[in-house]
Residue frames as a rotation matrix with the C-alpha (Angstrom) as fourth column:
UNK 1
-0.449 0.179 0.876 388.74
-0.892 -0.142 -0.429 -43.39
0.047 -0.974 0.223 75.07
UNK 2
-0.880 -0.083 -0.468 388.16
0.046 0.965 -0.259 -46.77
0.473 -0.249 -0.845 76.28
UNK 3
0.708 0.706 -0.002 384.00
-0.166 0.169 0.972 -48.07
0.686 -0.688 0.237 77.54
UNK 4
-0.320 0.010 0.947 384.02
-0.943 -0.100 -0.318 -49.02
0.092 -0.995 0.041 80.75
UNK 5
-0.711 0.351 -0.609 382.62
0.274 0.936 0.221 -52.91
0.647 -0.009 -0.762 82.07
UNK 6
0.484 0.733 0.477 379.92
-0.265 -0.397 0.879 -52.68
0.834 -0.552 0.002 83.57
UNK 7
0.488 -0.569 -0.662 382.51
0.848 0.131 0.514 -54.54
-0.206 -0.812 0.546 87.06
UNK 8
-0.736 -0.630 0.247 384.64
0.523 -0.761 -0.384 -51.31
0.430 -0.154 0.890 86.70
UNK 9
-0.209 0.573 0.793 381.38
-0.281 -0.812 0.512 -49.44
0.937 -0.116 0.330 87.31
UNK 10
0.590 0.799 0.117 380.04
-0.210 0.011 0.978 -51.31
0.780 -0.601 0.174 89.54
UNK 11
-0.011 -0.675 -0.738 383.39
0.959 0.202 -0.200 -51.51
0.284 -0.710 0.645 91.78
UNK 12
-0.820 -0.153 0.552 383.82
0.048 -0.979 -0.201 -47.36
0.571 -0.138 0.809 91.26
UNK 13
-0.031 0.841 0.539 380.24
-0.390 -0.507 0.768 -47.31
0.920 -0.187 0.344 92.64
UNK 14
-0.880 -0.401 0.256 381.08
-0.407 0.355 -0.841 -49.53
0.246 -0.844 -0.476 95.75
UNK 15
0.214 0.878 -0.428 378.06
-0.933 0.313 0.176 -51.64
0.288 0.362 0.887 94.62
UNK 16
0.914 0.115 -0.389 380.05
-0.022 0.972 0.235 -54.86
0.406 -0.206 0.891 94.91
UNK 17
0.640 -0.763 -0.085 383.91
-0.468 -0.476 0.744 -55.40
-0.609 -0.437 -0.662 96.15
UNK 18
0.034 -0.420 -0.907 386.82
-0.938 0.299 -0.173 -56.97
0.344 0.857 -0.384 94.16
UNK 19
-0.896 -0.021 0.443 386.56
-0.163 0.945 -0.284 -60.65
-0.413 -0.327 -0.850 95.79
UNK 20
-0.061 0.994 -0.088 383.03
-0.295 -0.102 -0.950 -60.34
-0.954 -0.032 0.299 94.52
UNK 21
0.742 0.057 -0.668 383.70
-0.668 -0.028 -0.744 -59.54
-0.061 0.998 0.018 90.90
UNK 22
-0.557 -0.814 0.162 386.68
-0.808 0.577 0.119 -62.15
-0.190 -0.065 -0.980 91.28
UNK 23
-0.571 0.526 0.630 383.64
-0.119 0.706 -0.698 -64.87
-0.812 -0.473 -0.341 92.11
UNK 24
0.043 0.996 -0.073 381.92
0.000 -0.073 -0.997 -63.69
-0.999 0.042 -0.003 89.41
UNK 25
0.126 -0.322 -0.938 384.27
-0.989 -0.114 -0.094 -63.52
-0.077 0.940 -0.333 86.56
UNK 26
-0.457 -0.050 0.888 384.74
-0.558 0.793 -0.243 -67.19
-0.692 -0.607 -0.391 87.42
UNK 27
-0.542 0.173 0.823 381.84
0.110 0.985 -0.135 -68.24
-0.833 0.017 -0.552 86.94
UNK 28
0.591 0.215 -0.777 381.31
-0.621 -0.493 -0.609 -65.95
-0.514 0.843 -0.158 83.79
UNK 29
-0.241 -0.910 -0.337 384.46
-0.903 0.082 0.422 -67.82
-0.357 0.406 -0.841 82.72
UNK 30
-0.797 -0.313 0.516 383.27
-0.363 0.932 0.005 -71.15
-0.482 -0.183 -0.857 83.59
UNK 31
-0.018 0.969 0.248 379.42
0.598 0.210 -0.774 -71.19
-0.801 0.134 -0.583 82.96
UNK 32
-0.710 -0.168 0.684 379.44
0.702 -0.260 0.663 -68.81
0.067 0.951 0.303 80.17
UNK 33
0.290 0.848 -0.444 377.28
0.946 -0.325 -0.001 -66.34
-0.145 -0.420 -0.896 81.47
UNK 34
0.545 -0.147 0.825 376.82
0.400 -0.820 -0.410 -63.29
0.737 0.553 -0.388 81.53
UNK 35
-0.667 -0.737 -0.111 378.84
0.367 -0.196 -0.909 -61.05
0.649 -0.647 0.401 84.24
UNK 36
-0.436 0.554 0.709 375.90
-0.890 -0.384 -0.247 -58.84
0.136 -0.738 0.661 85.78
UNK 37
0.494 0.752 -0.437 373.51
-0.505 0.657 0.560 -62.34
0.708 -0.056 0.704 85.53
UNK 38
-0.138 -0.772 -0.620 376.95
0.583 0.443 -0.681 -64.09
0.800 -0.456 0.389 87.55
UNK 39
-0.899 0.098 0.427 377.05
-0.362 -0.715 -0.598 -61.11
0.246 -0.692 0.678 90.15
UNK 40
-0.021 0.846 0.532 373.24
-0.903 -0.244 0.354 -61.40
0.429 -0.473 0.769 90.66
UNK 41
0.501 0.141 -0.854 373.39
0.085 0.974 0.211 -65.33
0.861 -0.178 0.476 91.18
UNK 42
-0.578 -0.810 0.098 376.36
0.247 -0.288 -0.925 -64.47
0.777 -0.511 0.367 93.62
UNK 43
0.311 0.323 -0.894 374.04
0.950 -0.102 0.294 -62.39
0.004 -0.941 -0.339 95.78
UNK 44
-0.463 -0.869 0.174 376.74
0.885 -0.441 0.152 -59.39
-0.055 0.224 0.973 94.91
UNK 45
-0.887 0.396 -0.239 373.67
-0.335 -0.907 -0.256 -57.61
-0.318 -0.147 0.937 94.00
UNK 46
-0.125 0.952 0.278 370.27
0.400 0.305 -0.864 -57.50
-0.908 0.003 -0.420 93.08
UNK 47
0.095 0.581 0.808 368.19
0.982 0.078 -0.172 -57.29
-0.163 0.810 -0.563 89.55
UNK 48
0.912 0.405 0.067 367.33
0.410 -0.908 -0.085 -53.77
0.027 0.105 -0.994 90.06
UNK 49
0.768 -0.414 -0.489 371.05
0.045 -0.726 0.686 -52.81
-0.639 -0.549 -0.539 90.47
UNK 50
-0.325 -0.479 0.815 372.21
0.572 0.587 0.573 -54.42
-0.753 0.653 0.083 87.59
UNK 51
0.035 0.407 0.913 369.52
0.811 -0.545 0.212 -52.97
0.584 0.733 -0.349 85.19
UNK 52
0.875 0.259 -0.409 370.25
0.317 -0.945 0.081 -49.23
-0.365 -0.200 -0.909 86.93
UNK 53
-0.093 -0.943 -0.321 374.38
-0.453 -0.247 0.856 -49.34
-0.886 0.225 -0.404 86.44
UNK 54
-0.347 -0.039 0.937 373.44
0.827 0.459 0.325 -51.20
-0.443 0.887 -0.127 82.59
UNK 55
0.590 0.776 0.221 370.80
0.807 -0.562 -0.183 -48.68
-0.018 0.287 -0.958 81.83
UNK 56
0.778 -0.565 -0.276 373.46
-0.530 -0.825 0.195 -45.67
-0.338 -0.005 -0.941 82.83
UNK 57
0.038 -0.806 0.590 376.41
0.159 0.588 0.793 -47.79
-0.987 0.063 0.151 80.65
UNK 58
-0.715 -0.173 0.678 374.62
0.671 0.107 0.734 -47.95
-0.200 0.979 0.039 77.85
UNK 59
-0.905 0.076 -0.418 372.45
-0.028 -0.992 -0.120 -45.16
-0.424 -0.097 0.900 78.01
UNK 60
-0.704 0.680 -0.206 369.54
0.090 0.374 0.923 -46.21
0.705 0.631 -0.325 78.04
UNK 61
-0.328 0.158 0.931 366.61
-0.834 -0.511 -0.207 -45.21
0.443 -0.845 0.300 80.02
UNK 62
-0.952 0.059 -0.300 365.43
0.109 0.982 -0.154 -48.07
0.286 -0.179 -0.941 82.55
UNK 63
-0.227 0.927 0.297 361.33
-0.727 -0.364 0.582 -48.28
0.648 -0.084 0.757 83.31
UNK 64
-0.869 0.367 0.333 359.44
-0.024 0.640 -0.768 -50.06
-0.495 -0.675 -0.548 86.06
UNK 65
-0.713 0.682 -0.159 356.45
0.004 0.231 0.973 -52.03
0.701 0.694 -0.167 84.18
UNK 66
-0.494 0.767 -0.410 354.23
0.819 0.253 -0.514 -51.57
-0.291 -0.590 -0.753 87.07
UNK 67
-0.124 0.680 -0.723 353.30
0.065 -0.721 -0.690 -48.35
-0.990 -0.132 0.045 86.10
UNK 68
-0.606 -0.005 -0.795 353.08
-0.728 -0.399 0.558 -49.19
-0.320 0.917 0.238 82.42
UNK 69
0.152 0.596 0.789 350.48
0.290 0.736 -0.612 -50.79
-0.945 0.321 -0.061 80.44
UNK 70
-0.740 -0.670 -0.048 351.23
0.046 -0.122 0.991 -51.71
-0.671 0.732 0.121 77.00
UNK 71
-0.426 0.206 -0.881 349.84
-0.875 -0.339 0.344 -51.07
-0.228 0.918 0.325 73.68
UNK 72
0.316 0.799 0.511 347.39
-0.515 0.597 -0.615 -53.28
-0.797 -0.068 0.600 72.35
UNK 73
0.818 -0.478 -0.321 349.25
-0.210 0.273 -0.939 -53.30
0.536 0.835 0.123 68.61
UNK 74
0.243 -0.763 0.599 352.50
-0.921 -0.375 -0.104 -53.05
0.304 -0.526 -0.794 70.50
UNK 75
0.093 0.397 0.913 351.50
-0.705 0.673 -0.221 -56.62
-0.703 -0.624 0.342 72.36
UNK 76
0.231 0.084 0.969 351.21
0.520 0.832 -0.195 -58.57
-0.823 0.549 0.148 68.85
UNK 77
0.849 -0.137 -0.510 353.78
-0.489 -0.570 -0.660 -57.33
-0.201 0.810 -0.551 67.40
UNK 78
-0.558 -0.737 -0.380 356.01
-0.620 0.675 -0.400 -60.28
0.552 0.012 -0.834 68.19
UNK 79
-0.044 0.091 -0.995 355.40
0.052 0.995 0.089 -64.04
0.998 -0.048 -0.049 69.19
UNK 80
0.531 -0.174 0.829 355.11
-0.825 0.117 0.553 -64.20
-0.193 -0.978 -0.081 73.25
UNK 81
0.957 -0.290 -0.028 357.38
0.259 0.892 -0.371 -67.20
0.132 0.348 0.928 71.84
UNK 82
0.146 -0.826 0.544 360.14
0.725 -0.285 -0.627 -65.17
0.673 0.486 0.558 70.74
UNK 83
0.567 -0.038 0.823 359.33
-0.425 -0.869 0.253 -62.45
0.705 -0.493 -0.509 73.32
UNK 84
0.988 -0.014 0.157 359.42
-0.117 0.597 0.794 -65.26
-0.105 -0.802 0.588 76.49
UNK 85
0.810 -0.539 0.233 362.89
0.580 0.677 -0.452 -66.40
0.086 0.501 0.861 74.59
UNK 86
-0.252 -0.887 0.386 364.60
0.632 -0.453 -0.629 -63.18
0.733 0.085 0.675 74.73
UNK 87
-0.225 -0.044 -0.973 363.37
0.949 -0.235 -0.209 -61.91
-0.219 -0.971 0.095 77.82
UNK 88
-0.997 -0.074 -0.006 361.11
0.073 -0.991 0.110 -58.51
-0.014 0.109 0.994 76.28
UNK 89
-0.207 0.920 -0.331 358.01
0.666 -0.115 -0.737 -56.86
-0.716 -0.374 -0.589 76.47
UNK 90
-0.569 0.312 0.760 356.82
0.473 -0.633 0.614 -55.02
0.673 0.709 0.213 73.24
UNK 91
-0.493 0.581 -0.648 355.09
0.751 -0.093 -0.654 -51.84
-0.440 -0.809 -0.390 75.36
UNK 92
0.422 0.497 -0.758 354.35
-0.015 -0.832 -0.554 -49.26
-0.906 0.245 -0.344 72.99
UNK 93
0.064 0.049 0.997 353.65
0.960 0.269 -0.075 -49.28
-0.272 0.962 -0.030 68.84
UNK 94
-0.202 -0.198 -0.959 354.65
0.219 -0.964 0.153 -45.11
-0.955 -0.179 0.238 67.40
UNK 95
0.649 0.201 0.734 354.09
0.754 -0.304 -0.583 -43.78
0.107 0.931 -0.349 64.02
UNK 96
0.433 -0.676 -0.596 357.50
-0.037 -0.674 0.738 -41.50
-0.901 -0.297 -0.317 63.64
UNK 97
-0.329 -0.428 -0.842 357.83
-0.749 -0.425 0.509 -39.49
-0.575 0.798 -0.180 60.26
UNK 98
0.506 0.455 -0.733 355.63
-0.842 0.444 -0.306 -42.60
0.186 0.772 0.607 58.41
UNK 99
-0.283 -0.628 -0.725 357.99
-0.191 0.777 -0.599 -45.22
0.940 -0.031 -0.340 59.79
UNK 100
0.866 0.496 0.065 356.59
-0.214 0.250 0.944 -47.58
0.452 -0.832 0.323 62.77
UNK 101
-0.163 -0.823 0.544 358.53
-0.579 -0.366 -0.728 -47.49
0.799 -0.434 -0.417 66.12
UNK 102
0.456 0.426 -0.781 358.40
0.286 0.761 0.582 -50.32
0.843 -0.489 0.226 68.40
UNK 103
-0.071 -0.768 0.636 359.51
-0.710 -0.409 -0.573 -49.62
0.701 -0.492 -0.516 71.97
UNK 104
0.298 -0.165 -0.940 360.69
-0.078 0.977 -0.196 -52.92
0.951 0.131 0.279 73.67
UNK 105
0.661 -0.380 0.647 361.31
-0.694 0.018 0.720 -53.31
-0.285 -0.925 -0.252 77.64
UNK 106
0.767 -0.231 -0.598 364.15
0.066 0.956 -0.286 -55.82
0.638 0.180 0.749 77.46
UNK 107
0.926 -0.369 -0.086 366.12
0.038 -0.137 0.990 -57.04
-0.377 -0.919 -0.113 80.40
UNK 108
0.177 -0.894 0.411 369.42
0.721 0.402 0.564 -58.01
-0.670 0.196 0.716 78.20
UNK 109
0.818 0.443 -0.367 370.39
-0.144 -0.460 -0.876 -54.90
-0.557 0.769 -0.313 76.08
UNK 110
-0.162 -0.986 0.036 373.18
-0.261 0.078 0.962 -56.65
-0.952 0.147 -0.270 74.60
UNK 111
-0.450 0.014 0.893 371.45
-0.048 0.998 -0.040 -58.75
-0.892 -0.061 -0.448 73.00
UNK 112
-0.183 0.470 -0.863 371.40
-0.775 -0.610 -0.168 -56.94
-0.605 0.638 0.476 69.48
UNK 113
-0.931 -0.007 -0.365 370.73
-0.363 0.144 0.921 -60.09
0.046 0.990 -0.137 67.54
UNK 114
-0.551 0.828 0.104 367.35
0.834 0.546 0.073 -60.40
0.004 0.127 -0.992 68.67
UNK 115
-0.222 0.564 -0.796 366.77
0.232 -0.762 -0.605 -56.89
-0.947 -0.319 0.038 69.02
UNK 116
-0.900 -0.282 -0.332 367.72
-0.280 -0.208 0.937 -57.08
-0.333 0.937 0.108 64.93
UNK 117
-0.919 0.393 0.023 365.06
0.349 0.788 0.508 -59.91
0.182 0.475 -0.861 64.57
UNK 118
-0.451 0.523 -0.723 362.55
0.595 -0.428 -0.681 -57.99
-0.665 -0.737 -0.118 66.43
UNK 119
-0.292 0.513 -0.807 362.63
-0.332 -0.846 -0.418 -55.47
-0.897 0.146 0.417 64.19
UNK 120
-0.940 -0.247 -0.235 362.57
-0.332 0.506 0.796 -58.05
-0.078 0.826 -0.558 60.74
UNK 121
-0.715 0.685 -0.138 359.51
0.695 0.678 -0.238 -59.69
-0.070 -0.266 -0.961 62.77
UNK 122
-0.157 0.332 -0.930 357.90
0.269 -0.892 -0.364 -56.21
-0.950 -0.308 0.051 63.94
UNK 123
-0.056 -0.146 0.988 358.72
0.926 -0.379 -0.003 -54.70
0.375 0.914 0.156 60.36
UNK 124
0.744 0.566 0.354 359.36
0.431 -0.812 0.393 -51.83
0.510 -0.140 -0.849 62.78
UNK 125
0.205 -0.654 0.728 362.14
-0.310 -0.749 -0.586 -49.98
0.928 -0.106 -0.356 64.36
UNK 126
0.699 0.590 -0.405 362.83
0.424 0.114 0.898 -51.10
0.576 -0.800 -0.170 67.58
UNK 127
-0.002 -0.814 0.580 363.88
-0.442 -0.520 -0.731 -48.68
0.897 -0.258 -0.359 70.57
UNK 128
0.267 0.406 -0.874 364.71
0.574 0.662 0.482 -50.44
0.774 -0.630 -0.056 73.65
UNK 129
0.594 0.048 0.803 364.02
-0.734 -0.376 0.566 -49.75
0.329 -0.926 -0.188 77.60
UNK 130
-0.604 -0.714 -0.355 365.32
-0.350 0.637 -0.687 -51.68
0.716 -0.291 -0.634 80.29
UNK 131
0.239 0.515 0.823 363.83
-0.903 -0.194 0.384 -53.41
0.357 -0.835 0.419 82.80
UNK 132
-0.415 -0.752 0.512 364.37
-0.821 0.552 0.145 -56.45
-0.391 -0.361 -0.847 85.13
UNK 133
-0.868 -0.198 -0.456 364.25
-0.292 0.946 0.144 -59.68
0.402 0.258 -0.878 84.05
UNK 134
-0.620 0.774 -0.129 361.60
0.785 0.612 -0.096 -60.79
0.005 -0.161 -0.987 86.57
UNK 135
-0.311 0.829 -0.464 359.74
-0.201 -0.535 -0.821 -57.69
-0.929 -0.162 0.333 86.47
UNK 136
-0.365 0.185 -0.912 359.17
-0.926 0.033 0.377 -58.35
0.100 0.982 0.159 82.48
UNK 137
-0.954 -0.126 -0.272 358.05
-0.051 0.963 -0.265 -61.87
0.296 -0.239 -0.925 83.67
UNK 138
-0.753 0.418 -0.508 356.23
0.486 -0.168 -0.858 -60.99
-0.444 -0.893 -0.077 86.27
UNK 139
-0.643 0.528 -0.555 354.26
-0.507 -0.836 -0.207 -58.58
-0.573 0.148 0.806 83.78
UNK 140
-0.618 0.198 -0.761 353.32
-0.707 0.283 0.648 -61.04
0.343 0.939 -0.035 81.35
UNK 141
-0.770 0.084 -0.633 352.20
0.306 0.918 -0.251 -63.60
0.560 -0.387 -0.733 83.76
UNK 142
-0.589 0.734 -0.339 349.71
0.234 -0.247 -0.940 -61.03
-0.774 -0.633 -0.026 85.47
UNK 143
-0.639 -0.061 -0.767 348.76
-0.710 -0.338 0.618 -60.23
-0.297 0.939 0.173 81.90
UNK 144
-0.312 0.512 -0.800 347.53
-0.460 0.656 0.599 -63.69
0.832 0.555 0.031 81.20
UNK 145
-0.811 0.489 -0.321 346.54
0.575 0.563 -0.594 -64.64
-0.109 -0.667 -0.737 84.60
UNK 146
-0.538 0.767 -0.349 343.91
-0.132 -0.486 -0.864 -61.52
-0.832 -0.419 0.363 84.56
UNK 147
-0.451 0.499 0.740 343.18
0.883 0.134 0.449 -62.44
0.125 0.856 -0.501 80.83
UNK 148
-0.384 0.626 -0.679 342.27
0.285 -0.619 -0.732 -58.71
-0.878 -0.474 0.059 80.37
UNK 149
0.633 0.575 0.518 340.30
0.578 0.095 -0.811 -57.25
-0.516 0.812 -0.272 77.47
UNK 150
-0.367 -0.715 0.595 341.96
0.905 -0.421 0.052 -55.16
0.214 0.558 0.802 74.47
UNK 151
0.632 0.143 0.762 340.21
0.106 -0.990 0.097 -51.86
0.768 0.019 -0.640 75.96
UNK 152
0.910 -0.410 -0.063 342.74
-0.140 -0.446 0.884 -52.09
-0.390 -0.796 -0.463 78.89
UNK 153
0.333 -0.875 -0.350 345.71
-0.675 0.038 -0.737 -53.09
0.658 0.482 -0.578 76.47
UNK 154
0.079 -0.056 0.995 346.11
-0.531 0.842 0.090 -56.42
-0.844 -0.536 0.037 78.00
UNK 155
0.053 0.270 -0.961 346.98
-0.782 0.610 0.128 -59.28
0.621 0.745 0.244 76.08
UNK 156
0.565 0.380 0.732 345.77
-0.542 0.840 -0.017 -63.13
-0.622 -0.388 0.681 77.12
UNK 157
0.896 0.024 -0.443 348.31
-0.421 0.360 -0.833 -64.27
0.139 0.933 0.333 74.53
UNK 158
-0.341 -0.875 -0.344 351.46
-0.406 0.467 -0.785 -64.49
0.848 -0.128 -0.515 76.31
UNK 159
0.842 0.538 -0.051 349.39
-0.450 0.751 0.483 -67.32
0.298 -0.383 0.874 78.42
UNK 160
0.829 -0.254 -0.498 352.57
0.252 0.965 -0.071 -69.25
0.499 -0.067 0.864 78.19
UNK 161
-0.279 -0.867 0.414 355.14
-0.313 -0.326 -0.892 -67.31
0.908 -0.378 -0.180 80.43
């Protein structure tokens, strides 16, 4: 049995139309993008509709970081370098059977060679969420604008998003 693309889904779901995904393989073709990141540039759709039909592709669940606040260990368990770079949020740090468990918002879950490095860096498992692109932004950047303290699991470290 053949995956699916995520454009097959999102045509079956009457999300976008086929002139759309036409526009968008384009400029996947040309620019080298990705296809949902093409679509969203497009207009075709929005963030959030991308990371809901990705999240139900690849089975994964998808989380809105407003109502999460991350882990203090969790936070500096990777570079806000390397985070900012691959577009994730370390939100929570587990202890599962003696073996740490990172659990990673990240907007790209293709993107298993950084999810590999993650865990090399981490020295921890990592399981990943989804979320959007600017909402993982958007978190970090209120993060270091409130500069909050480690009793609210805030970190002031990823200053530079």
């Amino acid at each position: 049995m053949s995956r699916k693309r995520i454009g097959e889904v999102l045509l079956e779901r009457g999300v976008i139309t086929p002139p759309q995904l036409d526009a968008a393989l384009t400029r996947h073709k040309f620019h080298g993008e990705r296809l949902g990141a093409a679509l969203v540039a497009l207009g075709a759709l929005d963030e959030r509709q991308l990371t809901t039909a990705l999240g139900e592709l690849q089975g994964l669940p998808v989380v809105e970081l407003e109502g999460i606040v991350p882990e203090w260990g969790a936070l500096h368990s990777l570079r806000p370098e390397f985070c900012q770079q691959h577009v994730m949020l370390p939100i929570e740090l587990r202890n599962e059977r003696g073996r740490k468990r990172l659990v990673v918002a990240m907007a790209d879950p293709l993107n298993l060679p950084a999810v590999d490095e993650a865990e090399v860096a981490s020295g921890a498992r990592i399981s990943v969420v989804l979320s959007t692109a600017s909402s993982i932004r958007a978190d970090a950047i209120r993060r270091s604008v409130l500069r909050t303290s480690p009793e609210s699991t805030s970190s002031s470290s990823f200053a530079s998003w």
